[in-house]
mmCIF file of the N, C-alpha and C atoms, coordinates in Angstrom:
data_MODEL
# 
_entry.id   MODEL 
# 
loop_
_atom_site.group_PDB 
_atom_site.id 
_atom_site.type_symbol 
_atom_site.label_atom_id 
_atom_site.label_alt_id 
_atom_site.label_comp_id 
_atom_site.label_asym_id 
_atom_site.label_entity_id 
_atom_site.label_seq_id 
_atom_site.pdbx_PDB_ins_code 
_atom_site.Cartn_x 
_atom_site.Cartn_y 
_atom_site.Cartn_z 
_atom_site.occupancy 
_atom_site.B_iso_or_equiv 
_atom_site.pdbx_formal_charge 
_atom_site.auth_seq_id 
_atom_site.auth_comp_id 
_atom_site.auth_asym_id 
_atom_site.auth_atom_id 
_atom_site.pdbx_PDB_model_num 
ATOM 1   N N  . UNK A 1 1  ? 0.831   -1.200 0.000   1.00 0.00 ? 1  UNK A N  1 
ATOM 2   C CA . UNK A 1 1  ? 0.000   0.000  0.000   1.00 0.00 ? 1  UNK A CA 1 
ATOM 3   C C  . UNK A 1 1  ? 0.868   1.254  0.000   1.00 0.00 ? 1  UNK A C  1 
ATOM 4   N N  . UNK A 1 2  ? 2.204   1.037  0.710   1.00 0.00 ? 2  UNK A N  1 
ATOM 5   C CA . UNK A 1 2  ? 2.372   2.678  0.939   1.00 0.00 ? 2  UNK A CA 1 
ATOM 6   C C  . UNK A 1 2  ? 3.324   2.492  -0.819  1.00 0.00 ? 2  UNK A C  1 
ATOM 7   N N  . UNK A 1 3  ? 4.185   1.468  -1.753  1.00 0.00 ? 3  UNK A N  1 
ATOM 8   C CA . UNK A 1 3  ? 4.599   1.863  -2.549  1.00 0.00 ? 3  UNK A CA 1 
ATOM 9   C C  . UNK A 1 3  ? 3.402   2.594  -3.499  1.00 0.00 ? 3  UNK A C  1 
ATOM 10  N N  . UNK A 1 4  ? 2.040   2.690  -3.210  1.00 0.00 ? 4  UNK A N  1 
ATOM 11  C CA . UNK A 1 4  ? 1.067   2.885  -4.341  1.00 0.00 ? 4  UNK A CA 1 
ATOM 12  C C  . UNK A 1 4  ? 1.214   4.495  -3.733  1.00 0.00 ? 4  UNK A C  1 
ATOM 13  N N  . UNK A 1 5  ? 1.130   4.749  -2.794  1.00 0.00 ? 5  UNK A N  1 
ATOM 14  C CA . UNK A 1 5  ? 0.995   5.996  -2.713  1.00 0.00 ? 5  UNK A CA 1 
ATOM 15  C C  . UNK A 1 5  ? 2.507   6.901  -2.810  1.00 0.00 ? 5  UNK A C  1 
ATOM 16  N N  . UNK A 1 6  ? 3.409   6.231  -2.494  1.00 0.00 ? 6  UNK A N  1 
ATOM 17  C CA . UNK A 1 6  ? 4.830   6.714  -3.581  1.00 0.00 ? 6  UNK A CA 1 
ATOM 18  C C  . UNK A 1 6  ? 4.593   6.949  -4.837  1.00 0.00 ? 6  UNK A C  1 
ATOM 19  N N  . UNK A 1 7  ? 4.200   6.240  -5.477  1.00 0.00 ? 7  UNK A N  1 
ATOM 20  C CA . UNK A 1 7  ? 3.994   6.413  -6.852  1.00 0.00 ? 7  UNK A CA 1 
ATOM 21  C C  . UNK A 1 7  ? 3.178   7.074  -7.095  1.00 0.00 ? 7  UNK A C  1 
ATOM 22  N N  . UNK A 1 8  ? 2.271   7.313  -6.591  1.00 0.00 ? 8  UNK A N  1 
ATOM 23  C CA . UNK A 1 8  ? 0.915   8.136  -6.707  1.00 0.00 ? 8  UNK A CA 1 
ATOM 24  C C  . UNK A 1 8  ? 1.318   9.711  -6.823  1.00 0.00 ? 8  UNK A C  1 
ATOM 25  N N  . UNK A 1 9  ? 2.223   9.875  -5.743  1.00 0.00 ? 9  UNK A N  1 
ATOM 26  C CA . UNK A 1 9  ? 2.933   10.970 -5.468  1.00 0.00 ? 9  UNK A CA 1 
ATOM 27  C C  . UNK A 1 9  ? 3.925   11.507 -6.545  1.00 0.00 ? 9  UNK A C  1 
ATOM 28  N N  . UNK A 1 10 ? 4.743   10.633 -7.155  1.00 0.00 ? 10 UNK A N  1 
ATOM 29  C CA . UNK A 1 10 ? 5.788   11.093 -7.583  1.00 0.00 ? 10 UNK A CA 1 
ATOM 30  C C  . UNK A 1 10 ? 5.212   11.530 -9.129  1.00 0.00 ? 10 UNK A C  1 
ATOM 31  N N  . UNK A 1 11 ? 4.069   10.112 -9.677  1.00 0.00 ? 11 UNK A N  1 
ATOM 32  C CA . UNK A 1 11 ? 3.577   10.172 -10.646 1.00 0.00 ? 11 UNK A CA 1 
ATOM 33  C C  . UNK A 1 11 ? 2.800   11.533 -10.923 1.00 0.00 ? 11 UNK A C  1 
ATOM 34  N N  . UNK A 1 12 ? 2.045   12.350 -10.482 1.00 0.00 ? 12 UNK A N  1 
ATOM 35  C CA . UNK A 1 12 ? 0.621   13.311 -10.460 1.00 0.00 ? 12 UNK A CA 1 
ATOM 36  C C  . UNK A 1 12 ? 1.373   14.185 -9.302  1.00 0.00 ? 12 UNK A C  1 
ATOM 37  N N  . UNK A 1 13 ? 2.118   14.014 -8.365  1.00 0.00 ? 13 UNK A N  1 
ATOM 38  C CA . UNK A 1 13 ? 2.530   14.999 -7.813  1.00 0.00 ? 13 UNK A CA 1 
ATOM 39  C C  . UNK A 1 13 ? 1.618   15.239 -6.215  1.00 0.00 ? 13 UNK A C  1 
ATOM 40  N N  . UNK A 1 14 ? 2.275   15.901 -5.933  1.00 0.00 ? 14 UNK A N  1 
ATOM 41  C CA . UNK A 1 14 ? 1.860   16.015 -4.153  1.00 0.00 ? 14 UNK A CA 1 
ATOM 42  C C  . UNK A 1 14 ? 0.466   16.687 -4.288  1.00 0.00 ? 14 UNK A C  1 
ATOM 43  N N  . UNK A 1 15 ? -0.122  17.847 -4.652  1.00 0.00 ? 15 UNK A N  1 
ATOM 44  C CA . UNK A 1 15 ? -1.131  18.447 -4.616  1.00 0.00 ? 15 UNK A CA 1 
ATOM 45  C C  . UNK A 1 15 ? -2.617  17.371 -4.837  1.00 0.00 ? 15 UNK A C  1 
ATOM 46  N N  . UNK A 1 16 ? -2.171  16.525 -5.782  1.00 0.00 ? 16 UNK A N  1 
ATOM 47  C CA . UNK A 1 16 ? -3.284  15.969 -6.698  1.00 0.00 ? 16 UNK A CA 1 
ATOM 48  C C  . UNK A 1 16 ? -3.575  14.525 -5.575  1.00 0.00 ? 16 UNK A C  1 
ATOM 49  N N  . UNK A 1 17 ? -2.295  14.588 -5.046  1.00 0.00 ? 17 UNK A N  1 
ATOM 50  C CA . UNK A 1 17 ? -2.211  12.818 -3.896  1.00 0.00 ? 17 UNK A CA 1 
ATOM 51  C C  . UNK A 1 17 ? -3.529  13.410 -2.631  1.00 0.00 ? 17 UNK A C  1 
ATOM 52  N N  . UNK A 1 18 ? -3.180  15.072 -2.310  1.00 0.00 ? 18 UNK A N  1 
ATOM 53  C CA . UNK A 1 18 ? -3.506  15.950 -0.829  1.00 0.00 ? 18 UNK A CA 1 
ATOM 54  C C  . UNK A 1 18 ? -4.757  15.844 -1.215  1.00 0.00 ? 18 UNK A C  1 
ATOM 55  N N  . UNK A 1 19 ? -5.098  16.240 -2.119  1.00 0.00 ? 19 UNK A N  1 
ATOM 56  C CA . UNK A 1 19 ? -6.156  16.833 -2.839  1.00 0.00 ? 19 UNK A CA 1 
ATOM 57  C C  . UNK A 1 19 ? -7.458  15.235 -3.003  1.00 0.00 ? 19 UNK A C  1 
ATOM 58  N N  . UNK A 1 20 ? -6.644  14.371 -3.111  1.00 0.00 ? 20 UNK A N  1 
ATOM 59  C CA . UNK A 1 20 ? -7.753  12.478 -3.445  1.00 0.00 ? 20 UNK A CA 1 
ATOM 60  C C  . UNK A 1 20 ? -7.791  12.605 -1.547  1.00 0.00 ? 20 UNK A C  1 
ATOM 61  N N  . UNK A 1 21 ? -6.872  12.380 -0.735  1.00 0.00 ? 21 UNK A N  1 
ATOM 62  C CA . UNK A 1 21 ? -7.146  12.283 0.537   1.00 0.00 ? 21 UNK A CA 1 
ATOM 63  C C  . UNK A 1 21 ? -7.936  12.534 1.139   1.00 0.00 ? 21 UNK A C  1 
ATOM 64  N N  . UNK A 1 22 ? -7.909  14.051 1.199   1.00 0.00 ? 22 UNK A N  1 
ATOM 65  C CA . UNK A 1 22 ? -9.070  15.401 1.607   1.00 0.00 ? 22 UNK A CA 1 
ATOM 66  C C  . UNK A 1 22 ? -10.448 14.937 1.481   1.00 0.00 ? 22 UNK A C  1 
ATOM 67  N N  . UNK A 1 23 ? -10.707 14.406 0.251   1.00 0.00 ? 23 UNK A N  1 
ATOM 68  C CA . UNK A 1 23 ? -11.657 14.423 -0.608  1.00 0.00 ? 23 UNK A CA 1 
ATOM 69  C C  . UNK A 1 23 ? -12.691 12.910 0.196   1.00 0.00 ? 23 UNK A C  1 
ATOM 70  N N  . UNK A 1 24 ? -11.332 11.869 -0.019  1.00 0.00 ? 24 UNK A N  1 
ATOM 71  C CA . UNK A 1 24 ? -11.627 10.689 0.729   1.00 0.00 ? 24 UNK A CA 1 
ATOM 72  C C  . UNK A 1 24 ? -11.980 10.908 2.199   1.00 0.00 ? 24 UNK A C  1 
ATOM 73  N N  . UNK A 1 25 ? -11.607 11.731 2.847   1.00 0.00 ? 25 UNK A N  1 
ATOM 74  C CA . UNK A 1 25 ? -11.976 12.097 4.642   1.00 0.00 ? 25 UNK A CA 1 
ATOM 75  C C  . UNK A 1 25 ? -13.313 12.842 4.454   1.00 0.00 ? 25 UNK A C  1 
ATOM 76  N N  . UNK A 1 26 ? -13.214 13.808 3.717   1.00 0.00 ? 26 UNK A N  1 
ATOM 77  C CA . UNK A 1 26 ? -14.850 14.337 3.453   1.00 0.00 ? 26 UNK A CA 1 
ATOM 78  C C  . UNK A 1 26 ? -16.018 13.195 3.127   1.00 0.00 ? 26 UNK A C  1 
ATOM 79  N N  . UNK A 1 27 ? -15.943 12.169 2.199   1.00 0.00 ? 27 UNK A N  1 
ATOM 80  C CA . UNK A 1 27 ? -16.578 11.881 1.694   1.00 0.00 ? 27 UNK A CA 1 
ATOM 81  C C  . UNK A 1 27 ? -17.316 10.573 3.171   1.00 0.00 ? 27 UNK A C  1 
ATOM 82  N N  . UNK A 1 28 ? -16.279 10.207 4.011   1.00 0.00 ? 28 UNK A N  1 
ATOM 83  C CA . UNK A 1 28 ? -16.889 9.638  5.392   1.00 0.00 ? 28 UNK A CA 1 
ATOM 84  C C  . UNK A 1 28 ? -17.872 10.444 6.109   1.00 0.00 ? 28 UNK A C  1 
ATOM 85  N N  . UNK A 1 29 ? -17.537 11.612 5.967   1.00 0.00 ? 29 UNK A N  1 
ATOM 86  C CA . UNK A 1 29 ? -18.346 12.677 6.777   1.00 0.00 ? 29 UNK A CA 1 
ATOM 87  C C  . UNK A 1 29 ? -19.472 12.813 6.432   1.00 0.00 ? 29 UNK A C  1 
ATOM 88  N N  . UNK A 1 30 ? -19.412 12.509 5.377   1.00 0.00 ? 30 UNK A N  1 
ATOM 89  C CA . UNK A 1 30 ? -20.651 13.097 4.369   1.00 0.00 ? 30 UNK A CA 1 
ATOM 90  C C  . UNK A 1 30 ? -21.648 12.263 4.604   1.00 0.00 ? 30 UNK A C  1 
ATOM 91  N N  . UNK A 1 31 ? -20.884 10.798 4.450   1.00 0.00 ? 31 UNK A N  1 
ATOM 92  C CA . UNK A 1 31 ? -22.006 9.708  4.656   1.00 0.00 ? 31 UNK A CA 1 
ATOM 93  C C  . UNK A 1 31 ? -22.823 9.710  5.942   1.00 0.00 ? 31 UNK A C  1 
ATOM 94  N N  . UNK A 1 32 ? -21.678 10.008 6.975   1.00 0.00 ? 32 UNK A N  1 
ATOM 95  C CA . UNK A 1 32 ? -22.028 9.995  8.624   1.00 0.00 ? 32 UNK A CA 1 
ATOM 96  C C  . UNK A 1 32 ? -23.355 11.120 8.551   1.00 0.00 ? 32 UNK A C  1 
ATOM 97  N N  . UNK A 1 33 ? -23.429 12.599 7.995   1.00 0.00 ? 33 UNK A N  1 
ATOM 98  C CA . UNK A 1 33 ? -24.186 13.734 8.034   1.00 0.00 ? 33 UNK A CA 1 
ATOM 99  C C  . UNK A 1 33 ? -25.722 12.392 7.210   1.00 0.00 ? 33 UNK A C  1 
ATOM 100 N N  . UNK A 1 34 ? -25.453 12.025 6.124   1.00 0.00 ? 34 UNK A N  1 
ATOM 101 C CA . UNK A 1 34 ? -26.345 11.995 5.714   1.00 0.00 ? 34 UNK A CA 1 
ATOM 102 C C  . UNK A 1 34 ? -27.393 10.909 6.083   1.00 0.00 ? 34 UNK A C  1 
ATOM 103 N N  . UNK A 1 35 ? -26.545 9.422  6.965   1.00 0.00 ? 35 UNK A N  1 
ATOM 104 C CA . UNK A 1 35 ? -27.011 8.970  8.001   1.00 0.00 ? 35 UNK A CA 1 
ATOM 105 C C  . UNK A 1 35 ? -28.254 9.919  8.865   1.00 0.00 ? 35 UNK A C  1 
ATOM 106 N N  . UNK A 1 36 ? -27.288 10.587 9.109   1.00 0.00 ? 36 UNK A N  1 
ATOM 107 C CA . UNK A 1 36 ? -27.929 11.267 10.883  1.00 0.00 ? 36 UNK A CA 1 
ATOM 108 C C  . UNK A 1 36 ? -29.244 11.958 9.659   1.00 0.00 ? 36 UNK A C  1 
ATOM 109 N N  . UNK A 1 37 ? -29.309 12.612 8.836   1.00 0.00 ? 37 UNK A N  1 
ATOM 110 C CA . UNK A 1 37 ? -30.405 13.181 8.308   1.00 0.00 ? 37 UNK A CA 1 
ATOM 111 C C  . UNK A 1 37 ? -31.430 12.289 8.302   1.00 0.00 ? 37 UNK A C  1 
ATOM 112 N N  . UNK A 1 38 ? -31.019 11.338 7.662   1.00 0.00 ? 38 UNK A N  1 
ATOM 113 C CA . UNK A 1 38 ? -32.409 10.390 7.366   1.00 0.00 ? 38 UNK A CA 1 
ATOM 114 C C  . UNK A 1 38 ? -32.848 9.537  8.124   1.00 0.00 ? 38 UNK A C  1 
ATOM 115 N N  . UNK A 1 39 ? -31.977 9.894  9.361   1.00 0.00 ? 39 UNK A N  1 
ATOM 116 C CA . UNK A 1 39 ? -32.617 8.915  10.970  1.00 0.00 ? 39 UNK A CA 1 
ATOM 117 C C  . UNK A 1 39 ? -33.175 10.557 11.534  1.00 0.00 ? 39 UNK A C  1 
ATOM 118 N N  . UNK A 1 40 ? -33.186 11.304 11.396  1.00 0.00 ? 40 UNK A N  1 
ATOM 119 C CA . UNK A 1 40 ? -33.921 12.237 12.294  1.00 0.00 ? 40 UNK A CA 1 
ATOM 120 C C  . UNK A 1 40 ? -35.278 12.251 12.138  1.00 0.00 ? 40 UNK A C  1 
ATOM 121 N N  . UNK A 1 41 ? -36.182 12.305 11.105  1.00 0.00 ? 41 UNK A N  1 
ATOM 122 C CA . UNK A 1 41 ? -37.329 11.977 10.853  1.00 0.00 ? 41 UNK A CA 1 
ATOM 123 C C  . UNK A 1 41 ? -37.757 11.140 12.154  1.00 0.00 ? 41 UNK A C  1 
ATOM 124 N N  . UNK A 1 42 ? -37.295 10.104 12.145  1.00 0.00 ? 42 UNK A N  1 
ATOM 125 C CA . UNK A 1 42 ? -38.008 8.887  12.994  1.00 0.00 ? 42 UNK A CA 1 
ATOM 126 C C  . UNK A 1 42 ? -37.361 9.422  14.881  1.00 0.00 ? 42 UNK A C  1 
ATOM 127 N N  . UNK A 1 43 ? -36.509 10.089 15.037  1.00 0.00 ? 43 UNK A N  1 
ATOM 128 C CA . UNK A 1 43 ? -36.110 10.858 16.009  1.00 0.00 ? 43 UNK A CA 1 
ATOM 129 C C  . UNK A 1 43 ? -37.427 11.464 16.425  1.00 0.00 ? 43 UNK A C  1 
ATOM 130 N N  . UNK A 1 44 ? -37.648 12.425 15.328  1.00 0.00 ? 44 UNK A N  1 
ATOM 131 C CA . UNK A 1 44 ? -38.694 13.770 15.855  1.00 0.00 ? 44 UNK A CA 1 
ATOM 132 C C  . UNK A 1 44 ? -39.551 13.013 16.308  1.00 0.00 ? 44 UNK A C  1 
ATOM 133 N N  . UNK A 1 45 ? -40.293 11.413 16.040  1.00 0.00 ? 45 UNK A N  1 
ATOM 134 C CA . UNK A 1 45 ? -41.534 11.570 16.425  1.00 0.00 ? 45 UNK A CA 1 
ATOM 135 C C  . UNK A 1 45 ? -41.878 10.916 17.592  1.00 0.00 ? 45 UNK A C  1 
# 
């Protein structure tokens, strides 16, 4: 795993590696937010 992200890096460069990461940590969050949305309905009542 970590030679893929060497290469990942060297290939496309540091910004574009920061930039998939970021993206990948948001995209947990997102799911977690959108969880909690569609259980609140059944919360309120």
């Amino acid at each position: 795993m970590d030679q893929t992200w060497i290469s990942l890096i060297t290939d496309v460069g540091f910004p574009v590696a920061v930039t998939f990461y970021l993206l990948h940590r948001i995209e947990t969050k997102l799911n977690t937010l959108i969880e909690s949305i569609v259980a609140l309905p059944e919360k309120m009542r």
